[in-house]
C-alpha positions as CSV (number, residue, x, y, z in Angstrom):
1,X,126.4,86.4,116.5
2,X,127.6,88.6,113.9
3,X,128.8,85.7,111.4
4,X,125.1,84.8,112.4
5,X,123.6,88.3,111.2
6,X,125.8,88.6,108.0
7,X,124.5,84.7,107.0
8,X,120.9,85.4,107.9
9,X,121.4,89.1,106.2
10,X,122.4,87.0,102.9
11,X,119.7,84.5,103.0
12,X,116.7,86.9,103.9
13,X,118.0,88.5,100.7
14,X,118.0,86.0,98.7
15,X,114.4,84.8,99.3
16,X,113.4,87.8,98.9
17,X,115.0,87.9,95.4
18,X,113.5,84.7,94.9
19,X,110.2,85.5,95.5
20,X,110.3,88.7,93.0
21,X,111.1,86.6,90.4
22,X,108.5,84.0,91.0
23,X,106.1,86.8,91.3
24,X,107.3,88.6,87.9
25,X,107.0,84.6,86.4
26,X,103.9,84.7,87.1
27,X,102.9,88.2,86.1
28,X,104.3,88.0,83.1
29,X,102.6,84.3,82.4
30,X,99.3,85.4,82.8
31,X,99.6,88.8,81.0
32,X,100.8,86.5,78.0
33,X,97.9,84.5,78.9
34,X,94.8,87.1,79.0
35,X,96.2,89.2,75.9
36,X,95.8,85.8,73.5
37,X,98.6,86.1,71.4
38,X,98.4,83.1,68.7
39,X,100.6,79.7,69.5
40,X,100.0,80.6,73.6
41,X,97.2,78.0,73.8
42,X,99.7,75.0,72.6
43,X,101.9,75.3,75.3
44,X,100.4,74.3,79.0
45,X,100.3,77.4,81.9
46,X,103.0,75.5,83.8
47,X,105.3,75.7,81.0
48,X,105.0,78.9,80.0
49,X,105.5,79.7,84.0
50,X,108.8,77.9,83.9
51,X,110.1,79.3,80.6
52,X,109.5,82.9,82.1
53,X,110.6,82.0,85.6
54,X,113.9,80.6,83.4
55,X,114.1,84.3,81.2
56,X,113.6,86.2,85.1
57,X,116.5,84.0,86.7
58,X,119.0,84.3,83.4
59,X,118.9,87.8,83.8
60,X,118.1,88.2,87.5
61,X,121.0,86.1,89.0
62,X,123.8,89.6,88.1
63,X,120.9,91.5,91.0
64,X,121.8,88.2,93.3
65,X,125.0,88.2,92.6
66,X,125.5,92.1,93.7
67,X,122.9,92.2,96.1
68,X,123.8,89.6,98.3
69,X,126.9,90.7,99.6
70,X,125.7,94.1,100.7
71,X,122.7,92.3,102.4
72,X,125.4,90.5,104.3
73,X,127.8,93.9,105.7
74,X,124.2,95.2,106.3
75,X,123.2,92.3,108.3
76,X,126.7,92.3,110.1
77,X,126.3,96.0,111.1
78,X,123.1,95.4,112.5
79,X,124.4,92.5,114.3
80,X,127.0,94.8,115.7
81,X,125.1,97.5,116.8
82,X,123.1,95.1,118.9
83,X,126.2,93.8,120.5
84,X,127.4,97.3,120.8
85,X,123.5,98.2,123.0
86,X,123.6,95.4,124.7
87,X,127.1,95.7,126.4
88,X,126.0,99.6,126.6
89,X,122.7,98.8,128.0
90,X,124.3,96.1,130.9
91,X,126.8,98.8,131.4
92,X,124.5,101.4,132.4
């Protein structure tokens, strides 16, 4: 249960991570977009979407790569304190 925790504490991290930097893609795609700066009409939306989500995940994977492993010893003290209530608990 606790390798369990410290794997699901990793991946929930992770998405969420993932998510941010989609989400700061697309900010950042559309504020390009609505300010009309000159040569932004030649390229399609999509492709400026994937050259900023490209720019986010360059510089975002050092936060994954630091983030992650605290996410896990989080995930496998939380997974410990429920063992740890449980057994109390049953005790009791």
């Amino acid at each position: 249960m606790i390798l369990k925790a410290a794997g699901l504490g990793a991946l929930v991290t992770f998405i969420v991570v993932q998510a941010l930097f989609v989400l700061g893609s697309l900010f950042w795609t559309l504020k390009v977009c609505a300010t009309g700066l000159p040569g932004v009409g030649a390229v399609s939306l999509w492709d400026q979407f994937l050259v900023w989500l490209l720019d986010v995940e360059t510089y975002g994977a050092d936060m994954v790569f630091w983030s992650v492993p605290f996410a896990a010893c989080s995930g496998v003290l939380c997974a410990a304190c429920i063992v740890w209530l449980k057994k109390r608990l049953q005790a009791a």
